[in-house]
NUDRENTOR-549837 format. One record per residue (C-alpha): residue number from 1; residue in three letters; x, y, z. Coordinates in nm, 4 decimals, padded with zeros to 6 digits. Each point is the difference from the previous one (the first is absolute). Layout:
BEGIN
+-----+------+----------+----------+----------+
|  nr | rest |        X |        Y |        Z |
+-----+------+----------+----------+----------+
| NUM |  Ala |        X |        Y |        Z |
...
+-----+------+----------+----------+----------+
% end
This chain:
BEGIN
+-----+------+----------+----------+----------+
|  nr | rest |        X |        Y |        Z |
+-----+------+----------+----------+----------+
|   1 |  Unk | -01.6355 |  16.8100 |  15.3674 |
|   2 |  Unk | -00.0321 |  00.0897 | -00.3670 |
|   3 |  Unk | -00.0778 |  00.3768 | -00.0390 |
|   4 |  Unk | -00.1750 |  00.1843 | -00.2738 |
|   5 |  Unk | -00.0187 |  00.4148 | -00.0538 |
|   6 |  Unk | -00.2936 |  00.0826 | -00.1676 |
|   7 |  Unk |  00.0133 |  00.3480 | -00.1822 |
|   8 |  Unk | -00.3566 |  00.1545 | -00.0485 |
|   9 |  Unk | -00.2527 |  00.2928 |  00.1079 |
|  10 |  Unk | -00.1796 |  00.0527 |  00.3434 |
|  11 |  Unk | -00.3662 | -00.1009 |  00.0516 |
|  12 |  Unk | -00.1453 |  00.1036 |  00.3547 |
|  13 |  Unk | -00.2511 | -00.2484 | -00.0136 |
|  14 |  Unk |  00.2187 | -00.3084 |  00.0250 |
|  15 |  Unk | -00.1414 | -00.1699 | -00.2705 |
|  16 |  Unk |  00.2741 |  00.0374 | -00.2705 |
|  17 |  Unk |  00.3188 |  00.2311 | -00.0908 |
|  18 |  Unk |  00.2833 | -00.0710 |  00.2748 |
|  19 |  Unk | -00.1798 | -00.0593 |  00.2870 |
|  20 |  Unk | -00.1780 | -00.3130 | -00.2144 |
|  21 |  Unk |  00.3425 | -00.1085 | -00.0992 |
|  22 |  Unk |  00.1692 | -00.0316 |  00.3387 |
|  23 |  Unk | -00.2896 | -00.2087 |  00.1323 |
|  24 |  Unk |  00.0026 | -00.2065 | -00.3193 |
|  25 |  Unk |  00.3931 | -00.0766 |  00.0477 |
|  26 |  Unk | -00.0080 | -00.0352 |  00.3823 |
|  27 |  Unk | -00.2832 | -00.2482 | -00.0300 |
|  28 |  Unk |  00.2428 | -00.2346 | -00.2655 |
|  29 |  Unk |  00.2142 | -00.0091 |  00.2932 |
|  30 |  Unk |  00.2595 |  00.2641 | -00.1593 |
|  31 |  Unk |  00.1127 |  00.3122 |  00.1676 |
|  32 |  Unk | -00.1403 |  00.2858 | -00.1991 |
|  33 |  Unk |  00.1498 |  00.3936 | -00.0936 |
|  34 |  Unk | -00.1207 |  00.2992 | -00.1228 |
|  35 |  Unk |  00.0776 |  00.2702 | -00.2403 |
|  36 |  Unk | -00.2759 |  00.2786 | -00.0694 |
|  37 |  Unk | -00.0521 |  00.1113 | -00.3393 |
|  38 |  Unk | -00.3235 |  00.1707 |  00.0438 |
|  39 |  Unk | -00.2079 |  00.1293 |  00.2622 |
|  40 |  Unk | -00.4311 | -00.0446 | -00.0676 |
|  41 |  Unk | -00.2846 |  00.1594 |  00.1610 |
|  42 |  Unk | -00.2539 | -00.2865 | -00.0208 |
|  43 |  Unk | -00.2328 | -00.2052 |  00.1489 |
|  44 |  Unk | -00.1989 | -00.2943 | -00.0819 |
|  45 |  Unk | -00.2282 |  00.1768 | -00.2468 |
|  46 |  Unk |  00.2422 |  00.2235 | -00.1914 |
|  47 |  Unk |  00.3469 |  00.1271 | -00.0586 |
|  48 |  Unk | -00.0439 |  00.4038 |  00.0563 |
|  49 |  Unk |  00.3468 |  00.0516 | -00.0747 |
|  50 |  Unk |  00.3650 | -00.0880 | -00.0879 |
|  51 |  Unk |  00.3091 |  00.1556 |  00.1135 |
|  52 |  Unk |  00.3642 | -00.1842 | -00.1451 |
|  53 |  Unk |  00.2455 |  00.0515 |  00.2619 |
|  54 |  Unk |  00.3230 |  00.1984 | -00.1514 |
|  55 |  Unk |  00.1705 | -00.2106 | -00.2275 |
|  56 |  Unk |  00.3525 |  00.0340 |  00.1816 |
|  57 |  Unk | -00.1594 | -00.1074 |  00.2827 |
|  58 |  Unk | -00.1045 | -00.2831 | -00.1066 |
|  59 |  Unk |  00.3684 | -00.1206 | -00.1477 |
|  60 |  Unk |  00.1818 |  00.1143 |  00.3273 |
|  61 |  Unk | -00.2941 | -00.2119 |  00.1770 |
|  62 |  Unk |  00.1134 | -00.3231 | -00.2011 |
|  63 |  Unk |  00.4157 |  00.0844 |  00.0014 |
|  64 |  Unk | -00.0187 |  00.0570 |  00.4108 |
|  65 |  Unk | -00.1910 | -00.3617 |  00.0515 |
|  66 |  Unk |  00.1384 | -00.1849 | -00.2825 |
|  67 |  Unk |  00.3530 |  00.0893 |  00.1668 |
|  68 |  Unk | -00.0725 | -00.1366 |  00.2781 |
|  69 |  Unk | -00.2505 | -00.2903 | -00.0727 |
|  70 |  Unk | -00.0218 | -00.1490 | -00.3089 |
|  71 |  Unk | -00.3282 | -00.1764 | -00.1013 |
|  72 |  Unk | -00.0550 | -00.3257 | -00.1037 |
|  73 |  Unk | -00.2908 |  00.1166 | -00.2040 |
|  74 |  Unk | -00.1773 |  00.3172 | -00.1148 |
|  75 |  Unk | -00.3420 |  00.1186 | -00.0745 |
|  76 |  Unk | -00.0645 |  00.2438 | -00.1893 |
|  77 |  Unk | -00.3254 |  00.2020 | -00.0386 |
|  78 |  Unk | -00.1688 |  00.3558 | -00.0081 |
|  79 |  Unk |  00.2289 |  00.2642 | -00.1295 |
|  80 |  Unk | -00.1955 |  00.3042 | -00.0660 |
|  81 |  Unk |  00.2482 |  00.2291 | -00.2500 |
|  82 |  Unk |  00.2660 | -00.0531 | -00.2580 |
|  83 |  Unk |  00.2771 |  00.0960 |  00.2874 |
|  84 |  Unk | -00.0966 | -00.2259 |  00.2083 |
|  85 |  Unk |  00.0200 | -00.2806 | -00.2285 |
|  86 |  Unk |  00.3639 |  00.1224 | -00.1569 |
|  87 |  Unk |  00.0883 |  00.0329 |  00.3763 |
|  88 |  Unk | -00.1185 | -00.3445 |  00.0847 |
|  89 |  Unk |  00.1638 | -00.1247 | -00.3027 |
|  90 |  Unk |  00.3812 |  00.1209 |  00.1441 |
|  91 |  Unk | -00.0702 | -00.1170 |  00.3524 |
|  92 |  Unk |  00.0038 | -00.3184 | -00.1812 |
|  93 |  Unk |  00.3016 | -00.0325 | -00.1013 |
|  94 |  Unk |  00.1213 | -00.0122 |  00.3600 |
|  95 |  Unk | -00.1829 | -00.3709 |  00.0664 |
|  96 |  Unk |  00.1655 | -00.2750 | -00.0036 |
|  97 |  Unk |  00.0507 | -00.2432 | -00.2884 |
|  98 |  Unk | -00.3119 | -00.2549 | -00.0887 |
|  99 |  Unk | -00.2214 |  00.1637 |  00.2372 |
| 100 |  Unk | -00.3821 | -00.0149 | -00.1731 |
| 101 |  Unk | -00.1849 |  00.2679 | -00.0922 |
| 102 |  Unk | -00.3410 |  00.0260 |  00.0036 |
| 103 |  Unk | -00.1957 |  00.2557 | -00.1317 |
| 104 |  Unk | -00.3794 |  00.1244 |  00.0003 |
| 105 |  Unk | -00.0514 |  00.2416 | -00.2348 |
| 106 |  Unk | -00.2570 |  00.1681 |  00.1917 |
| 107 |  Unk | -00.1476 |  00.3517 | -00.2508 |
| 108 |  Unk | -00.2849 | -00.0120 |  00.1300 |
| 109 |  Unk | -00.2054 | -00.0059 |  00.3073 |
| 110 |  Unk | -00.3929 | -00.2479 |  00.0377 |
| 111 |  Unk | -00.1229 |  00.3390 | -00.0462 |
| 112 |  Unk |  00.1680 |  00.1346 | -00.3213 |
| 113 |  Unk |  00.2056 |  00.2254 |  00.2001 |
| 114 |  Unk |  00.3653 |  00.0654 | -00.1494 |
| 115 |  Unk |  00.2605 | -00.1686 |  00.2005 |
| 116 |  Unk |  00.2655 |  00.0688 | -00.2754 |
| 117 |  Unk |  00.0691 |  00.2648 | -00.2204 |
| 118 |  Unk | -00.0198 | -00.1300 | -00.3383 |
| 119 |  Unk |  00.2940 |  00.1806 | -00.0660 |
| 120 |  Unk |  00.1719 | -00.2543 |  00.1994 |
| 121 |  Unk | -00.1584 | -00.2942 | -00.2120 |
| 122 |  Unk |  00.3515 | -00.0027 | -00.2331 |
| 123 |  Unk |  00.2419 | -00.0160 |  00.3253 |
| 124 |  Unk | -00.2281 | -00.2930 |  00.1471 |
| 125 |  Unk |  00.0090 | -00.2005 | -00.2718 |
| 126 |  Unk |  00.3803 |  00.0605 | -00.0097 |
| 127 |  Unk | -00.0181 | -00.1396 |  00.3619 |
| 128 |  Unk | -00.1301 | -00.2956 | -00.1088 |
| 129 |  Unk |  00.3475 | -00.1541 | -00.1415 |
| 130 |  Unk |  00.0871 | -00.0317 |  00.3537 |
| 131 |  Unk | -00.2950 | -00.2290 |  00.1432 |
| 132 |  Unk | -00.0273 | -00.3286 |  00.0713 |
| 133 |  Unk | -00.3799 |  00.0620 | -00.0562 |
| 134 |  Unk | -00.2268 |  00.2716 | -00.1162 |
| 135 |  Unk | -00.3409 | -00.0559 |  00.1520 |
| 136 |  Unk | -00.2513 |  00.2005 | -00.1860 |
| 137 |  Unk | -00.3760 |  00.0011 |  00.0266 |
| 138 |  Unk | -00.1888 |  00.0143 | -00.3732 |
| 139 |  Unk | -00.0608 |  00.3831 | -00.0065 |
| 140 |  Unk |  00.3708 |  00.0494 |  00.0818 |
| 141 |  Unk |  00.1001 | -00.2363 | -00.2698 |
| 142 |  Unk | -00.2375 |  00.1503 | -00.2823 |
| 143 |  Unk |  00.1053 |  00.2984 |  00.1178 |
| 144 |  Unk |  00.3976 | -00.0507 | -00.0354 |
| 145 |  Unk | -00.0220 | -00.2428 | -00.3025 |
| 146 |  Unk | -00.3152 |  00.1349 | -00.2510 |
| 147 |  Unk | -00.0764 | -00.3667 |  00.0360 |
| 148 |  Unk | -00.3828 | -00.1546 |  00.0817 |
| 149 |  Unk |  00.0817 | -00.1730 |  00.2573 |
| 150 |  Unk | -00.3514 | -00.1480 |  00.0555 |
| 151 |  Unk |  00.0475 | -00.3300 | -00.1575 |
| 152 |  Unk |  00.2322 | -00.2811 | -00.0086 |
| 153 |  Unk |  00.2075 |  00.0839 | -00.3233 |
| 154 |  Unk |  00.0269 |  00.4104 |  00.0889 |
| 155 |  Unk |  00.1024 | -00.0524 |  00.3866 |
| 156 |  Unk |  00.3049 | -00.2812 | -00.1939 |
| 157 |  Unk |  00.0658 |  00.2835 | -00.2845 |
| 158 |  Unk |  00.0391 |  00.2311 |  00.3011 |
| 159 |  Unk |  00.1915 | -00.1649 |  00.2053 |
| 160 |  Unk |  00.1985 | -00.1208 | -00.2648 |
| 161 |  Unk |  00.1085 |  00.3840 | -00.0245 |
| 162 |  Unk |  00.0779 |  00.0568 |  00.3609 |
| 163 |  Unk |  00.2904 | -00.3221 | -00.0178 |
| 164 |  Unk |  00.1384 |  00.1018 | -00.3426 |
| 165 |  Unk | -00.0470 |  00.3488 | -00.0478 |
| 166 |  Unk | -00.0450 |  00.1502 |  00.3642 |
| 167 |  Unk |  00.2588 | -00.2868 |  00.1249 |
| 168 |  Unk | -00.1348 | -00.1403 |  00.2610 |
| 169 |  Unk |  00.0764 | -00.2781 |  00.1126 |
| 170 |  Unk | -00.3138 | -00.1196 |  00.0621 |
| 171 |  Unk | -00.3445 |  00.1888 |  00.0100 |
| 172 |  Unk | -00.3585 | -00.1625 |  00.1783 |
| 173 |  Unk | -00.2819 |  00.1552 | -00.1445 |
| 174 |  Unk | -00.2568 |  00.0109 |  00.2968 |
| 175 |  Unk | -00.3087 | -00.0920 | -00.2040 |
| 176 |  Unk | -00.2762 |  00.1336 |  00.3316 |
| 177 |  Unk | -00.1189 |  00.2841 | -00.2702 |
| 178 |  Unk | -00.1003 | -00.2400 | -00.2816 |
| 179 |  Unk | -00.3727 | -00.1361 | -00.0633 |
| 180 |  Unk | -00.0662 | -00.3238 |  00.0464 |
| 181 |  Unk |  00.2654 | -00.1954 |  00.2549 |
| 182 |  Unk |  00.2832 |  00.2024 |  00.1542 |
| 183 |  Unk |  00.3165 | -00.2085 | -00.1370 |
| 184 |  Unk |  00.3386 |  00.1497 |  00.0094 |
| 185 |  Unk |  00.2859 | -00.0818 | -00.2170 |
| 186 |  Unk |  00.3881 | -00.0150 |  00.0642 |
| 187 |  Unk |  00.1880 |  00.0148 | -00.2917 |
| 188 |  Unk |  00.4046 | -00.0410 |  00.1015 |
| 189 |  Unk |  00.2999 |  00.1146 | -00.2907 |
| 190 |  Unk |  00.0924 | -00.3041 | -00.1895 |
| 191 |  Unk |  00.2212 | -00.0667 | -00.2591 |
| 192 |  Unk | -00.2614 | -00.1439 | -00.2744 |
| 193 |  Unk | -00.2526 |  00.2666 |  00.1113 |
| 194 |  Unk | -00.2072 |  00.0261 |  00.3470 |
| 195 |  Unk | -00.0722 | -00.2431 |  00.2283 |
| 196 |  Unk | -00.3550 |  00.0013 |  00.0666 |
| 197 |  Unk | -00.1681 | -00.1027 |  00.3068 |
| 198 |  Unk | -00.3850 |  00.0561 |  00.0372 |
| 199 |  Unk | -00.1173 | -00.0245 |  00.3552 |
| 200 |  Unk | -00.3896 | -00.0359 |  00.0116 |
| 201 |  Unk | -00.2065 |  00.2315 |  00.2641 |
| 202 |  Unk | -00.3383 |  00.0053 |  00.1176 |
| 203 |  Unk | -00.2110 |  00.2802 |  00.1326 |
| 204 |  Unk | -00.0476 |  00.0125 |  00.3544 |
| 205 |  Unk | -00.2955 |  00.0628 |  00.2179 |
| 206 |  Unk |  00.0075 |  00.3614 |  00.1710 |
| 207 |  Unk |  00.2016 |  00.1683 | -00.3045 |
| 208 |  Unk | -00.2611 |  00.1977 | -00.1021 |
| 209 |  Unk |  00.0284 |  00.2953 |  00.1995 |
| 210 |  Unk |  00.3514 |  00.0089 | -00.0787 |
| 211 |  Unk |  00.3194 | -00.1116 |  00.1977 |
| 212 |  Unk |  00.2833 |  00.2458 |  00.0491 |
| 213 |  Unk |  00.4026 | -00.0873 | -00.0437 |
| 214 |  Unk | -00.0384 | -00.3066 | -00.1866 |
| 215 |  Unk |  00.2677 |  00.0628 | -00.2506 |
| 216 |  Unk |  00.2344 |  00.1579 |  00.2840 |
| 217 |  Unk | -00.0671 | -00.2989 |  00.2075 |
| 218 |  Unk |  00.0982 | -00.2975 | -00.3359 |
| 219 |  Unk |  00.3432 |  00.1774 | -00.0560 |
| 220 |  Unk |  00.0980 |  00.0311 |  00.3753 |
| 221 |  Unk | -00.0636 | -00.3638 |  00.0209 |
| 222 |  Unk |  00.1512 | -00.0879 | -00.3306 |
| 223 |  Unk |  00.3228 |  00.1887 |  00.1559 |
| 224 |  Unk |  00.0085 | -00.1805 |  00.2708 |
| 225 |  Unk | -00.0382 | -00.3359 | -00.1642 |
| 226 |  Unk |  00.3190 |  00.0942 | -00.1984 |
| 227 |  Unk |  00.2120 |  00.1145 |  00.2892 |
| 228 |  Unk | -00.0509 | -00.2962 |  00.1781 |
| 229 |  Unk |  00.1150 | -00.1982 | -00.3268 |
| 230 |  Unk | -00.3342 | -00.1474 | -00.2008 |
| 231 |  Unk |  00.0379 |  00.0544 | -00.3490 |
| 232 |  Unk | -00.2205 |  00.1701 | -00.1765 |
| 233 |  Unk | -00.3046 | -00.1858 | -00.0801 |
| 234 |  Unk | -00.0168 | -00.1281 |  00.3517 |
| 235 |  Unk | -00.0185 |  00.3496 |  00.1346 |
| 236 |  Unk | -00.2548 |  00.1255 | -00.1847 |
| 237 |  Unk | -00.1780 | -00.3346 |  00.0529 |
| 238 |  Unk | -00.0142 |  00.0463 |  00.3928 |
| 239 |  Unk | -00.0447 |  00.3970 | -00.0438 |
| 240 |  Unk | -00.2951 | -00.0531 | -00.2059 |
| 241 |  Unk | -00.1591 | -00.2532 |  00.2581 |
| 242 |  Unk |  00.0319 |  00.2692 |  00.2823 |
| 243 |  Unk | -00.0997 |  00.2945 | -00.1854 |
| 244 |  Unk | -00.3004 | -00.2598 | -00.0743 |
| 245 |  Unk | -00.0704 | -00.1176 |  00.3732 |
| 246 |  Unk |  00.0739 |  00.3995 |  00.0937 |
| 247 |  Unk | -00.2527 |  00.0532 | -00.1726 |
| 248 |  Unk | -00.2931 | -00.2471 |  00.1084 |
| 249 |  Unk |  00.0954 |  00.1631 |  00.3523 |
| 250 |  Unk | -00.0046 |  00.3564 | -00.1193 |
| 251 |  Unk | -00.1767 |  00.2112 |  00.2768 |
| 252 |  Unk | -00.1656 |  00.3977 |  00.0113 |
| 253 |  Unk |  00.1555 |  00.2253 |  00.1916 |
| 254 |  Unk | -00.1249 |  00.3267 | -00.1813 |
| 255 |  Unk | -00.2818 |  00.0852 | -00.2289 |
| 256 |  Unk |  00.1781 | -00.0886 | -00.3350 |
| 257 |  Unk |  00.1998 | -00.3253 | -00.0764 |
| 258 |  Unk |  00.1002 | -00.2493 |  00.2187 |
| 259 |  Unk |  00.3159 | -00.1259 |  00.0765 |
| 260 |  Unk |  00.1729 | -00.3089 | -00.0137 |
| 261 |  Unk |  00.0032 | -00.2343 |  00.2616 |
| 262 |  Unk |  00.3313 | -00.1801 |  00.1333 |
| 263 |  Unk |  00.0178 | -00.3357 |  00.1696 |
| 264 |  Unk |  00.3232 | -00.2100 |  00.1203 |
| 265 |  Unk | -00.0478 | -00.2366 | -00.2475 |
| 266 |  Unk |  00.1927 |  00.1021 | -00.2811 |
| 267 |  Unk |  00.3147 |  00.0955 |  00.2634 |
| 268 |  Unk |  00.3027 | -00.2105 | -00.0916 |
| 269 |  Unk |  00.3305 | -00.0675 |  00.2266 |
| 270 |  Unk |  00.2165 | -00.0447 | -00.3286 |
+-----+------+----------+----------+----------+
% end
């Protein structure tokens, strides 16, 4: 069994952060781990608060497990403070060779809540020469680029900055924030420039009230597409389709947004 350590914050409710994560991984059929960057007080209306857990924490976290296990993948997400993210950055170093990195850039929460300092914004983007894949939502990539990302031609000027100046590898721009249909774009480090994939999306019945985790949910799966070996565009392919049927099964469970609901059908033996 392929295993993948996510790195990201706590969220009691369930719905994304960590605990979202481990379901996410365990449901590709991959054995998942755990590193806590932040601890949230939250439910499913709100995020009342933020707490980082200490930065050396978080490293010895990562040394002590990576000794012992190393991952075949890792996800990366909520990071809270600069530390943490410089921190996170040297635990790296301890993976193995080739393993893929994903990344969600997650500053901010549904609500506007800060989930990172922007202090920190200059050490994230610094983090991003060592993914696989940066998986930012529009706000996030506005917010890290000074591009408009609304259109066609901004969201390709901005991720053309993410491969060649951020050096990414590859970045998909998760398009669920634009007007109009929800398409995404993965743009992957070329020589001759980017190469540009536009996936189309459609909205979905029920997403109105809001559905919690969905960006925590696409890079868990993406991670475990690439630890069990599909390349890139296939992951994201068969991340996006879950994240999509998660979604026309998303269910209430408290009085603000719902959650995502898993099936088996996405579960893979590879």
């Amino acid at each position: 069994m392929k295993s993948v350590l996510a790195i990201a914050g706590s969220d009691p409710t369930g719905g994304a952060g960590l605990q979202a994560d481990l379901q996410v991984i365990r449901h590709f059929g991959c054995h998942g781990m755990g590193v806590v960057s932040a601890l949230t007080v939250q439910d499913t209306q709100k995020v009342h608060s933020v707490l980082p857990v200490f930065p050396s924490v978080v490293l010895d976290q990562l040394r002590c497990l990576v000794n012992d296990v190393q991952p075949d993948a890792v996800k990366i997400g909520m990071l809270a403070s600069d530390d943490v993210v410089r921190n996170t950055s040297l635990g790296l170093a301890s993976l193995p060779e080739g393993a893929p990195i994903v990344i969600d850039p997650i500053l901010f929460a549904s609500d506007g809540t800060a989930l990172l300092e922007r202090r920190a914004y200059a050490a994230l983007i610094e983090l991003f020469a060592l993914a696989t894949v940066v998986t930012p939502n529009l706000p996030e990539v506005e917010t890290l680029t000074g591009e408009d990302a609304s259109g066609r031609r901004g969201s390709e000027r901005a991720a053309a900055r993410f491969v060649e100046e951020f050096k990414s590898a590859a970045v998909l721009i998760k398009g669920g924030h634009r007007d109009g249909a929800p398409d995404d774009l993965l743009a992957i480090r070329g020589d001759a420039g980017p190469e540009l994939h536009w996936f189309e999306g459609t909205r979905i019945e029920g997403e109105a009230r809001g559905v919690h985790g969905t960006g925590c949910a696409l890079s868990s799966a993406i991670a475990a597409g690439l630890a069990q070996g599909r390349g890139i565009v296939e992951a994201v392919e068969h991340a996006r389709a879950f994240v999509a049927e998660g979604i026309s099964n998303a269910h209430v469970v408290g009085g603000g947004a719902q959650l995502l609901g898993f099936t088996t059908s996405h579960r893979t033996a590879r």
